[in-house]
PLY file of the C-alpha trace (Angstrom):
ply
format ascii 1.0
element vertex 564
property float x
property float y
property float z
element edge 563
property int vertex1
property int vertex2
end_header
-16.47 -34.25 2.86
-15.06 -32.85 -0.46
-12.90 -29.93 -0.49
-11.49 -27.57 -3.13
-8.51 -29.74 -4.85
-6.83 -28.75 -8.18
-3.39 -29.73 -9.75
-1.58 -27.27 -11.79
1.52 -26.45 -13.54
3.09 -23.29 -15.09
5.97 -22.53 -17.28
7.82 -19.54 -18.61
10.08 -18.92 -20.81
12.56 -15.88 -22.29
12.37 -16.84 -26.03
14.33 -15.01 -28.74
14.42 -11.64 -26.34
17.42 -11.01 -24.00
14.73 -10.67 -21.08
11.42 -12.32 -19.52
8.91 -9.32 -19.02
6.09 -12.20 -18.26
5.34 -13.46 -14.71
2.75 -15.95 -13.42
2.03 -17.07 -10.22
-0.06 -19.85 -8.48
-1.73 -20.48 -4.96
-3.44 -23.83 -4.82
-5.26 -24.57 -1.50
-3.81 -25.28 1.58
-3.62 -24.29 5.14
-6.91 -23.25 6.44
-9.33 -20.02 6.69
-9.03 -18.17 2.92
-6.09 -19.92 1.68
-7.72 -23.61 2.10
-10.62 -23.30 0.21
-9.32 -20.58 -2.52
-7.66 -21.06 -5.55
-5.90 -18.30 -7.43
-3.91 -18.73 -10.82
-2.35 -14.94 -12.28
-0.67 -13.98 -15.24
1.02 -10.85 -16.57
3.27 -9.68 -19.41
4.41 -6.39 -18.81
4.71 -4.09 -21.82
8.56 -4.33 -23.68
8.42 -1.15 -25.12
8.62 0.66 -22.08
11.11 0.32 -19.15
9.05 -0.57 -16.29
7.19 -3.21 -18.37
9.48 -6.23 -16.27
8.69 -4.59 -12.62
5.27 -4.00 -13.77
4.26 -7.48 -14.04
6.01 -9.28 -11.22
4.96 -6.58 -8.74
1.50 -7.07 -9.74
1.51 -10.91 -9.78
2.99 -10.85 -6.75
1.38 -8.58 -4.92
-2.08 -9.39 -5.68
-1.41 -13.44 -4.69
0.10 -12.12 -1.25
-2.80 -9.52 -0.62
-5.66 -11.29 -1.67
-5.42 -13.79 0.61
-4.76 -11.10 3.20
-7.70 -9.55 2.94
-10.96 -9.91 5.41
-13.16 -12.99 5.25
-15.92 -10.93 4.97
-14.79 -9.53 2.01
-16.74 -11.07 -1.67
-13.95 -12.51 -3.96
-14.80 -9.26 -5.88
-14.33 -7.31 -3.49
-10.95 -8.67 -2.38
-9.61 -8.88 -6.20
-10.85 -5.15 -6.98
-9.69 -3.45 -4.10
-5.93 -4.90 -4.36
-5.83 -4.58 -7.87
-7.28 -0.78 -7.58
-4.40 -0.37 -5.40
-1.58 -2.09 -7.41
-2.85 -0.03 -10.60
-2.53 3.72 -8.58
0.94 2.56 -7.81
2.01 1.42 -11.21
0.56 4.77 -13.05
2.41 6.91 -9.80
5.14 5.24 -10.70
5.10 6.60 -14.09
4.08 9.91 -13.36
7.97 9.99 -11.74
9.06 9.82 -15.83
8.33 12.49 -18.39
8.94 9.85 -21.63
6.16 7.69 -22.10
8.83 4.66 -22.72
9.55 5.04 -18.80
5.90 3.80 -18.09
4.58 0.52 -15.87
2.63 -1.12 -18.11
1.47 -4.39 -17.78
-1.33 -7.28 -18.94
-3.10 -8.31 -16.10
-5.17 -11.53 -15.68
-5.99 -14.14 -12.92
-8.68 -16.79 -11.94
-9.67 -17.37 -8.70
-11.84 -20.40 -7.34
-13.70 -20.10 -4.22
-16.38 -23.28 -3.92
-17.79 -23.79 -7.11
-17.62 -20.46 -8.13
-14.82 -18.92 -10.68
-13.94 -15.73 -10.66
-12.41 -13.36 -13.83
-10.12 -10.65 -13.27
-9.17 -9.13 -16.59
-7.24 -6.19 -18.74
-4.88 -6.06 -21.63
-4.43 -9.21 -23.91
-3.24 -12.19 -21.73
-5.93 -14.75 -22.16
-8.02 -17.30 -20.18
-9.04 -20.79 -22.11
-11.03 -23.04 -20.44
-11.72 -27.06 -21.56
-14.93 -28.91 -20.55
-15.24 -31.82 -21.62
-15.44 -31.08 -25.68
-16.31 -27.71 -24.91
-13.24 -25.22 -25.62
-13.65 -21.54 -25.20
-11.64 -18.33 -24.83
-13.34 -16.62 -21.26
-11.61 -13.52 -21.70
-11.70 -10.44 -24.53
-8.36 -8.48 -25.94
-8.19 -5.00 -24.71
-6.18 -4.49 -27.94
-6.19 -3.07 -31.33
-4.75 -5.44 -33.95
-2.24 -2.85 -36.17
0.66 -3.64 -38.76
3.20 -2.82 -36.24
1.62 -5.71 -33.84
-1.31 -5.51 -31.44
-1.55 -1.75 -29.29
-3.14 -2.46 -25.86
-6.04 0.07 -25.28
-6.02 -1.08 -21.47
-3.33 -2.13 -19.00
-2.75 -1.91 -15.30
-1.04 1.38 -14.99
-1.83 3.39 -17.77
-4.29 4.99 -16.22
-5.12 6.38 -12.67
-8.16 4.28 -12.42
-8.42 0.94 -13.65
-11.33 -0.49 -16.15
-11.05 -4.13 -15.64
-12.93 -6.79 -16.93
-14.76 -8.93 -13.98
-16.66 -12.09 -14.61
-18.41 -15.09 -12.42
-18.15 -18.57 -13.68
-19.39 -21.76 -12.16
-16.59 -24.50 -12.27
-16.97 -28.02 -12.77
-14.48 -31.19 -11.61
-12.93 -31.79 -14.61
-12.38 -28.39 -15.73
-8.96 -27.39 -17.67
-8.40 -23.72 -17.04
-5.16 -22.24 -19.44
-3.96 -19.03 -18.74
-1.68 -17.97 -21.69
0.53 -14.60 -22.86
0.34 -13.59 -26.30
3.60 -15.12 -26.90
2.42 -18.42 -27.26
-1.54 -17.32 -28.00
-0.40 -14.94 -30.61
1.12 -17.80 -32.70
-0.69 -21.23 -32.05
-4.13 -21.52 -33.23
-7.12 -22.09 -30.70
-7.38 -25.26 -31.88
-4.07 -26.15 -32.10
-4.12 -24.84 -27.97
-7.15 -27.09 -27.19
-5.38 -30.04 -28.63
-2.42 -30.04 -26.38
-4.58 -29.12 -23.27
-6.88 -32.52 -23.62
-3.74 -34.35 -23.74
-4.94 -36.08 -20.76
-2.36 -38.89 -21.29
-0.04 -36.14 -20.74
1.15 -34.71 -17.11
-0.17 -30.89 -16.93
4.02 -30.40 -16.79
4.28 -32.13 -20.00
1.19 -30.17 -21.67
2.82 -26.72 -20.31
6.40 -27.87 -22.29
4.42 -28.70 -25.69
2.61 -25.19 -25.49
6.03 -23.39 -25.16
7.38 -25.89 -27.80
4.65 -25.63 -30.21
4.66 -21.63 -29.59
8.82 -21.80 -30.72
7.93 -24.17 -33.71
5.61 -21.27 -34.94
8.56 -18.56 -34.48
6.51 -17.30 -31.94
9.27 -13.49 -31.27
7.76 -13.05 -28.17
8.01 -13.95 -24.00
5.76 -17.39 -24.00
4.02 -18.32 -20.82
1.66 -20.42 -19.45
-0.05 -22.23 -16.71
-2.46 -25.29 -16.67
-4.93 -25.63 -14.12
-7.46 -28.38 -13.28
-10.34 -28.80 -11.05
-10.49 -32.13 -9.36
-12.73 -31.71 -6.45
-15.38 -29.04 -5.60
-16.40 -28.32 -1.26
-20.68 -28.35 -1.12
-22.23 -25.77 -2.39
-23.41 -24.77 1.50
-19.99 -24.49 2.46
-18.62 -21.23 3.03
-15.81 -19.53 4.24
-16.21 -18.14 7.90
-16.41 -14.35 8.04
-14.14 -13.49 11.03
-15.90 -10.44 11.72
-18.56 -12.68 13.02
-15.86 -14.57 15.73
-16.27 -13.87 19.12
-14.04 -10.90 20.93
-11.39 -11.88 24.08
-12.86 -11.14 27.18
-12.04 -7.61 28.52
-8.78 -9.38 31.06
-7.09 -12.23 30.47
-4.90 -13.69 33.37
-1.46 -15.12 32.57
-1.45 -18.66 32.01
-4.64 -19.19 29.44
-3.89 -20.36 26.29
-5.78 -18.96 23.10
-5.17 -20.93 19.91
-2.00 -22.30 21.14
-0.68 -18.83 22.75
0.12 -18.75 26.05
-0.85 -14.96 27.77
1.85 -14.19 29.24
1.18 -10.28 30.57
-1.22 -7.79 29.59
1.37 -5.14 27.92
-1.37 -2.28 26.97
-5.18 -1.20 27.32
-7.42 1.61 26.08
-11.08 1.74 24.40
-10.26 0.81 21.29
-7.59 -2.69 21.93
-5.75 -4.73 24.45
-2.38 -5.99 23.90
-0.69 -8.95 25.21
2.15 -10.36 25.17
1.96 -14.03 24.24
4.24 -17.11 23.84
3.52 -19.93 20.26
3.54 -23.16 22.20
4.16 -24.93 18.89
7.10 -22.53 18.15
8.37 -21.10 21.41
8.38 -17.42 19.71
6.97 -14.45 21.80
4.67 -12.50 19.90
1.97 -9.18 20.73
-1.44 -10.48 20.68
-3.58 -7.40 19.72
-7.71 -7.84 20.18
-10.33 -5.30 19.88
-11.63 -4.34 23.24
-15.20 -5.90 23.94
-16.11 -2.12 24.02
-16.54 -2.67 20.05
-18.82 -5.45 20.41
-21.65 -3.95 18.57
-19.35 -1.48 16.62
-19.34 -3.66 13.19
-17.41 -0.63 11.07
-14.74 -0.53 13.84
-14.15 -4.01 14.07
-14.22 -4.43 10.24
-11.38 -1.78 10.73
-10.02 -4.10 12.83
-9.95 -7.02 10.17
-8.84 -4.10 7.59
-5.50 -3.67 10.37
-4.75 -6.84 10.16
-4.79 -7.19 6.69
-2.77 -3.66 5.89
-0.43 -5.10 8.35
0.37 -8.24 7.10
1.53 -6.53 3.34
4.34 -4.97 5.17
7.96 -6.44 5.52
10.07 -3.07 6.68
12.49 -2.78 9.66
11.15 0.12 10.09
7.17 -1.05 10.51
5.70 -3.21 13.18
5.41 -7.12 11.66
1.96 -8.55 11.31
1.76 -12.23 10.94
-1.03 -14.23 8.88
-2.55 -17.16 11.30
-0.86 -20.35 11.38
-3.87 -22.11 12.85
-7.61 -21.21 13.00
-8.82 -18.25 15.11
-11.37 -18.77 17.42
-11.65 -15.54 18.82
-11.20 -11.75 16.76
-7.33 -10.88 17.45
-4.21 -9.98 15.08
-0.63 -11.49 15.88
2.40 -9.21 15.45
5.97 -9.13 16.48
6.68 -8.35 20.12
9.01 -5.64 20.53
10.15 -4.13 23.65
10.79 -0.87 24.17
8.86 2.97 24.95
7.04 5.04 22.44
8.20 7.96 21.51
5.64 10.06 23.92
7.69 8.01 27.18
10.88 8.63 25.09
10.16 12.73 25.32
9.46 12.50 29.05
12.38 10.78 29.98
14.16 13.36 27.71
12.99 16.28 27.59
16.03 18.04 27.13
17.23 15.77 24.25
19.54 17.88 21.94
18.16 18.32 18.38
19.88 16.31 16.46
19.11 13.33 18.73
15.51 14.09 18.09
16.48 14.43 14.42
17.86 11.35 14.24
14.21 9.51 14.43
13.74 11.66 10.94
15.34 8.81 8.94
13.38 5.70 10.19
10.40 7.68 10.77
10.38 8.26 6.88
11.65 5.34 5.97
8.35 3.76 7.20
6.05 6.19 5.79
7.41 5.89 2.01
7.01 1.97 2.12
3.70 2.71 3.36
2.84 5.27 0.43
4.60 3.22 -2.67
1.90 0.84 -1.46
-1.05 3.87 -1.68
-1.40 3.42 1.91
-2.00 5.82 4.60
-1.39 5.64 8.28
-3.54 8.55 9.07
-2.70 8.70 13.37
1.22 9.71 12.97
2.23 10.75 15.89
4.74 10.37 19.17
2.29 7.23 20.52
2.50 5.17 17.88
6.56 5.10 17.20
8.19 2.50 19.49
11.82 3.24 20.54
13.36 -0.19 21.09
15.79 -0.69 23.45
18.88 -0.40 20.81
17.39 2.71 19.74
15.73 2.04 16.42
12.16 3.32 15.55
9.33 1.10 14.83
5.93 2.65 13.26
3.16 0.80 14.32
-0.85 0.75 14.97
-3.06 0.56 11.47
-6.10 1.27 12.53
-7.23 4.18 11.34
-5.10 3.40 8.09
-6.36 3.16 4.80
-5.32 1.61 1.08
-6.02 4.33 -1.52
-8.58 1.84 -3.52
-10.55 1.90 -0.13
-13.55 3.87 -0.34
-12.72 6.79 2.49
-14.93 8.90 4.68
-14.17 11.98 3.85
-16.31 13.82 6.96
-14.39 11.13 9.14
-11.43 13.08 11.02
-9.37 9.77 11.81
-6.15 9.76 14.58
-5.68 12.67 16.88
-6.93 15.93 15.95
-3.99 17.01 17.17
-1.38 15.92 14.56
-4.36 15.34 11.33
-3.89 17.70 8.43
-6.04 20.28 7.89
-8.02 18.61 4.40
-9.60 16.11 7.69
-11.45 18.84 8.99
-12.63 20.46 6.15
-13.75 16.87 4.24
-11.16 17.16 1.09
-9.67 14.46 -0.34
-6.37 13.47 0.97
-2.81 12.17 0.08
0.91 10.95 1.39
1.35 14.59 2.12
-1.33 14.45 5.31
0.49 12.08 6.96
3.53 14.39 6.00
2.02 16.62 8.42
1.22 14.73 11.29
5.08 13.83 10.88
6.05 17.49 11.00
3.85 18.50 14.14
5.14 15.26 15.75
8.82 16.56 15.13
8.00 20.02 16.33
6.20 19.25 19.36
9.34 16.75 20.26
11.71 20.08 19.86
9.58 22.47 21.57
6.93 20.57 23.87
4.40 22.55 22.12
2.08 22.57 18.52
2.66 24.48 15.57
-0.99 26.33 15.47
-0.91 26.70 18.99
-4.29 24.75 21.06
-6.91 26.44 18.68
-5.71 24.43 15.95
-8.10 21.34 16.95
-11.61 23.74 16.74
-10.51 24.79 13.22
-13.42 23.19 10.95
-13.64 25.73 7.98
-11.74 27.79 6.08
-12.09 31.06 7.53
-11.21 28.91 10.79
-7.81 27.97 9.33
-7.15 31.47 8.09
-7.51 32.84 11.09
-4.39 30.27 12.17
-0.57 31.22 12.63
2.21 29.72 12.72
4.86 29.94 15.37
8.04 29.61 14.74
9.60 26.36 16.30
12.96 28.54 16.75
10.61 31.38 19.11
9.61 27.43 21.36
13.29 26.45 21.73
16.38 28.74 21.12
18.38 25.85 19.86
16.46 25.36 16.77
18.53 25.96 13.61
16.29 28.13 11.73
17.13 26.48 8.48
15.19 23.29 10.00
12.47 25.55 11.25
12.34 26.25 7.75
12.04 22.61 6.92
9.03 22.22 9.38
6.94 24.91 8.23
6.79 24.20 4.47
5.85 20.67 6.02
3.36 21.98 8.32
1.59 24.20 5.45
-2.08 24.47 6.19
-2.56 24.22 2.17
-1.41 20.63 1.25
0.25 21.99 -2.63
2.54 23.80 -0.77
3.65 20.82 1.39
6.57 18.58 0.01
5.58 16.68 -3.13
7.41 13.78 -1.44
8.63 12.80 2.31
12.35 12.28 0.56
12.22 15.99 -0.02
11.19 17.01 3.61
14.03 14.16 5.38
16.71 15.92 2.34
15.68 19.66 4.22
15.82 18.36 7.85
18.90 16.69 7.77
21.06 19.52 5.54
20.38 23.27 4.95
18.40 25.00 2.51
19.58 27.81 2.01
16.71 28.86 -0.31
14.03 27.81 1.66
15.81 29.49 4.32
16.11 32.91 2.86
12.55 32.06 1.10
11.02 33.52 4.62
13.37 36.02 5.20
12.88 39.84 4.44
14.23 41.46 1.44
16.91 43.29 2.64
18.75 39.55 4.14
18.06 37.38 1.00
19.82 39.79 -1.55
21.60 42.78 0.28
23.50 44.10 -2.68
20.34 44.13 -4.67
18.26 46.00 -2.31
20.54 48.60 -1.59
21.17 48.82 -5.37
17.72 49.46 -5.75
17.25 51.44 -2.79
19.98 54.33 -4.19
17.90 54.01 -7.56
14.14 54.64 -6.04
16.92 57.54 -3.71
17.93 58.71 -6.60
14.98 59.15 -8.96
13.02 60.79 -5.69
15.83 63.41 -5.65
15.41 64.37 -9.35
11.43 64.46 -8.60
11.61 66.74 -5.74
14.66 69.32 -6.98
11.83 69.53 -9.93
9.26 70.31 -7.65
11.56 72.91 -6.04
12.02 74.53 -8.96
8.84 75.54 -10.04
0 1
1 2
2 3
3 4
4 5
5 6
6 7
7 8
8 9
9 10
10 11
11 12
12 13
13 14
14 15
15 16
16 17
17 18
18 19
19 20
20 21
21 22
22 23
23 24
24 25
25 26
26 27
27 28
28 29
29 30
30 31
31 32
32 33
33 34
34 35
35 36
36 37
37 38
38 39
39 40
40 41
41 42
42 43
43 44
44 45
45 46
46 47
47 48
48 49
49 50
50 51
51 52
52 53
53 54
54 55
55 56
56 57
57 58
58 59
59 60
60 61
61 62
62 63
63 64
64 65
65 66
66 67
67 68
68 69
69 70
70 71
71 72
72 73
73 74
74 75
75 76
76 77
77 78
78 79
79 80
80 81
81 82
82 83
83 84
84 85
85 86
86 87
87 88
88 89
89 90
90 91
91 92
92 93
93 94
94 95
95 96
96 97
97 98
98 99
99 100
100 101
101 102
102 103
103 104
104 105
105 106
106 107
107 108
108 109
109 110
110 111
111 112
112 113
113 114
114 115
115 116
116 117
117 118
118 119
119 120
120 121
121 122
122 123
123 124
124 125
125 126
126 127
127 128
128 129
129 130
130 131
131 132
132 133
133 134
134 135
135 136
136 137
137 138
138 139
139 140
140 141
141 142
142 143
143 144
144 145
145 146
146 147
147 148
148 149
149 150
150 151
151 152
152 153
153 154
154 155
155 156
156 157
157 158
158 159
159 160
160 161
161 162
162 163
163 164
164 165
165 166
166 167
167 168
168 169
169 170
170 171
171 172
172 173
173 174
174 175
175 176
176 177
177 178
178 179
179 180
180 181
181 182
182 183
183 184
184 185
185 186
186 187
187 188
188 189
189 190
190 191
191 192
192 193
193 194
194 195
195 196
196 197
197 198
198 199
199 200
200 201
201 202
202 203
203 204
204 205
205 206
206 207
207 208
208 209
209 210
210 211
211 212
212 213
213 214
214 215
215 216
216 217
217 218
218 219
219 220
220 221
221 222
222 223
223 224
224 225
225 226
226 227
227 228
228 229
229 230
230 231
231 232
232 233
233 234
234 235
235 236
236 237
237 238
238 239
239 240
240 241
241 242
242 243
243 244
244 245
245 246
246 247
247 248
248 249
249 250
250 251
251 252
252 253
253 254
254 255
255 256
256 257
257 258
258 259
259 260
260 261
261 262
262 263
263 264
264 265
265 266
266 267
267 268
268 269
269 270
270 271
271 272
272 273
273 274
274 275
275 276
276 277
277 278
278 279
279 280
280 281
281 282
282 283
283 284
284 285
285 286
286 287
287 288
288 289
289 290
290 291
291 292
292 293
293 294
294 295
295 296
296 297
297 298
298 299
299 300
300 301
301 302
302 303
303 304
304 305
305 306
306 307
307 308
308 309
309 310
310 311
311 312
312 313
313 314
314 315
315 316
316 317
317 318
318 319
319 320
320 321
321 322
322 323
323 324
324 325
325 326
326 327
327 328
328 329
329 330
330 331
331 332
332 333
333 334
334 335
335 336
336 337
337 338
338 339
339 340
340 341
341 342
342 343
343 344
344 345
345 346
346 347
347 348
348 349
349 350
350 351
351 352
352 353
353 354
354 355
355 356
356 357
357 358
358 359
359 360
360 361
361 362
362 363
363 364
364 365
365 366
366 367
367 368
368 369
369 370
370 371
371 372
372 373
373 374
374 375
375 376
376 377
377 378
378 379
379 380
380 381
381 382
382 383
383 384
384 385
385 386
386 387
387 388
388 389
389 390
390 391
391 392
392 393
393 394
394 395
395 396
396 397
397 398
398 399
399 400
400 401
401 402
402 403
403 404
404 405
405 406
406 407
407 408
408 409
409 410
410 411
411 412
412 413
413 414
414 415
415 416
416 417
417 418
418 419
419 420
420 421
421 422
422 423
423 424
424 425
425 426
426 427
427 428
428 429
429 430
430 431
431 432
432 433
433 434
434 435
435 436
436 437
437 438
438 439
439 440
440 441
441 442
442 443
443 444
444 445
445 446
446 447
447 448
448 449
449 450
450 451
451 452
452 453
453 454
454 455
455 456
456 457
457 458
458 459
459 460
460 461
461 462
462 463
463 464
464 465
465 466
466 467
467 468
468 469
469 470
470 471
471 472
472 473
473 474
474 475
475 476
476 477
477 478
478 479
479 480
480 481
481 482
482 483
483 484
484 485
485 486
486 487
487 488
488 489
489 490
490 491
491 492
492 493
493 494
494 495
495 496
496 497
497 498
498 499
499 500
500 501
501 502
502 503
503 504
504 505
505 506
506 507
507 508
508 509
509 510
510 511
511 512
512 513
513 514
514 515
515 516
516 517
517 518
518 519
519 520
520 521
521 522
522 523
523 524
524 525
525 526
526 527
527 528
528 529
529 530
530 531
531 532
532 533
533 534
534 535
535 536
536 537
537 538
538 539
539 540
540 541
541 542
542 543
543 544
544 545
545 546
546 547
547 548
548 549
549 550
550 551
551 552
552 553
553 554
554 555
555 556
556 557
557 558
558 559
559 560
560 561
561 562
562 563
């Protein structure tokens, strides 16, 4: 039976400038599931005139070939390419809200074709182009976000340069036989269209040897610019029946497995955890000999389609992480038979068993978690990602000590449409904007960290066990907080401090960012310190300065009332 076969080449190269702010990237099909019957081709060429312009493009390359094929079966090819590239443009323009120049921007041209049966699909902004040869027929697929001046052509669209993106998509049907080019204005911006479609239907020519003679024909027209390009051709097409398996349709794991049965080549070793929501196992690769964690949905969700579509979105959140500090998803090395994620197995306690078996743990040993525990969050924010359950259960203490975060799902990627009446994780450790149905940032899960660290110091929550019934708010108003020093003497009240501007009930007066909060936990502030202090201990000299003035000026009053 036919299948989805292409052959391709790219080629880039630095030109007359003393860097390469292009990047391209191809996945031609292999493997199985997504990756076996997808194509994806993606070019970028990240703006020169600012400074980002280089990280811009190669992150966004990148990171869209590696998350795309990530993502859900379930998901439409539009779908997939939308939502990743709505997330890679919210980090690119946060990014540049760090700067206050405009030249310290992450700009970038974005474009990409992907091929899923016989069906092409456009992904599109800035002035990168797509070309497309069939059989006589040549023609440009894509149109310039750009406006052609006398210094050059300005770019009226790019991926991060602004909070959302506008991007060009577009359905094609593809043919065996087609020549897709993907080109950057380097070489585009000097060689004619004809002059392009020449050296494409070179067919005499390897693609390798067509991709050489558009960068050579680009530097023979003095082309000033990055020039890259890649050449991609359509040999065979699958049926037009033939579609990819959703996985949210695959069967669930039966609510016990016994040690000994094998599931897609892993051996169950031992059931390692079990609640309502998942079962965990631990499980041996027969091919490999590696132990992994074999997580499933419990057959509870069996006719819960949103929670085991979460399910397919933890798996796919997971697998875009590659931190010490974060619990390793795996993609599947052979076809899945049954609904279940693979991750790395690690043995240890969380950090709820941790407490128990040390309750009594000085603070700075508590403290110490601060640093990983952070570490994990940021990589999941630069990536506009939110865990949305922090808290003591899902940190894993291995046995050397270090701190794993792990559990995704009730985590969500920013370009994710969100419930906003949806209170996900614990009630216990969610920030107040969950309850009251606000939109939400990095600086929720900034709270969940802070009443995680509080209740490990003190045993107890910051809000005390009304906190969880607080819906509106005139319920939140009515809310105080108790100082962690008041729960446990040995708390420096400089990191009390810390906690409380964490644990704000108002998220804008909450860290802007996590590094901020670890910076105030792990060394003084004074002024944050003497921020909630009264008067007369943040400036002594001035009050009683001011104090003999007000003294003064009431003597002079009242000897003038006495006189009368």
């Amino acid at each position: 039976m036919p299948t989805l076969t292409a052959r391709a080449a790219q080629l880039s190269a630095t030109g007359p400038k003393t860097g390469n702010d292009d990047a391209i990237g191809l996945h031609l099909p292999q493997g199985h599931g997504l990756s076996a019957c997808t194509l994806a081709a993606a070019i970028a060429d990240g703006v020169s005139s600012v400074e980002g312009g280089r990280i811009a493009a190669e992150t966004s390359v990148t990171n869209f070939l590696n998350d795309f094929f990530a993502t859900p079966a379930s998901w439409s090819v539009k779908t997939s390419g939308a939502k990743v590239l709505e997330a890679l443009n919210r980090w690119l323009h946060g990014q540049g809200q760090h700067y206050q120049h405009a030249h310290q921007a992450f700009l970038t041209t974005f474009t990409a074709l992907v091929v899923r049966g016989a069906t092409g699909h456009i992904f599109h902004i800035g002035d990168s182009r797509l070309w497309r040869l069939r059989g006589n027929d040549w023609e440009c697929l894509t149109t310039d976000h750009a406006l052609v001046t006398r210094h050059g052509n300005q770019l009226t669209r790019a991926l991060g340069m602004a909070w959302r993106v506008e991007m060009d998509y577009r359905e094609i049907n593809v043919q065996p036989g087609d020549l897709y080019l993907l080109t950057t204005d380097g070489i585009h911006g000097f060689v004619p269209s004809r002059e392009l479609c020449d050296i494409v239907a070179m067919r005499s020519e390897t693609l390798e040897a067509r991709c050489e003679e558009l960068l050579a024909c680009a530097e023979a027209r003095h082309s000033d610019d990055n020039r890259s390009c890649q050449l991609v051709e359509i040999v065979s097409l699958p049926p037009a029946d033939k579609h990819v398996a959703d996985e949210s349709a695959l069967p669930l794991l039966p609510d016990t497995l016994q040690p000994g049965r094998i599931i897609d080549g892993y051996r169950i070793e031992a059931e390692v955890h079990a609640n309502a929501r998942s079962h965990l196992y631990r499980v041996t690769d027969l091919a490999s000999g590696r132990v992994y964690a074999l997580k499933s949905p419990s057959p509870n969700l069996s006719d819960d389609p949103e929670a085991l579509r979460a399910f397919q979105r933890e798996d796919w959140i997971g697998q875009r992480f590659h931190q010490p500090e974060i619990i390793r998803t795996h993609a599947p090395e052979r076809p899945r038979t049954f609904l279940y994620l693979i991750q790395d197995y690690v043995e240890g306690q969380t950090l709820r068993q941790w407490r128990g078996d040390n309750p009594d743990a000085p603070v700075e040993t508590v403290m110490a978690f601060a640093l990983p525990a952070v570490k994990a969050l940021r990589a999941l924010h630069r990536r506009e990602t939110l865990h949305q359950d922090v808290k003591p259960d899902n940190f894993l203490v291995t046995k050397d000590g270090k701190l794993v975060l792990i559990d995704f799902g009730s985590a969500t990627v920013g370009s994710l449409s969100e419930n906003l009446t949806l209170r996900p994780g614990a009630a216990e450790y969610a920030a107040p904007e969950y309850a009251l149905g606000v939109k939400r940032d990095h600086r929720a899960d900034q709270f969940g960290l802070a009443v995680l660290f509080y209740e490990l110091l003190t045993g107890q929550f910051p809000y005390g066990p009304g906190y969880v019934n607080a819906v509106s708010p005139g319920d939140f108003r009515k809310l105080a907080y108790t100082s962690a020093c008041k729960q446990n003497a040995h708390v420096p009240v400089w990191l009390d401090a810390a906690l409380s501007k964490a644990l704000s009930l108002n998220a804008e007066h909450r860290y802007p960012e996590l590094s901020e909060f670890l910076a105030d936990i792990r060394t003084p502030n004074t002024a944050l310190t003497l921020a909630g202090k009264p008067w007369l201990e943040r400036d002594p000299v001035l009050f009683w300065k001011v104090l003999a003035a007000v003294s003064v000026v009431g003597n002079l009053v009242m000897g003038g009332w006495l006189l009368r």
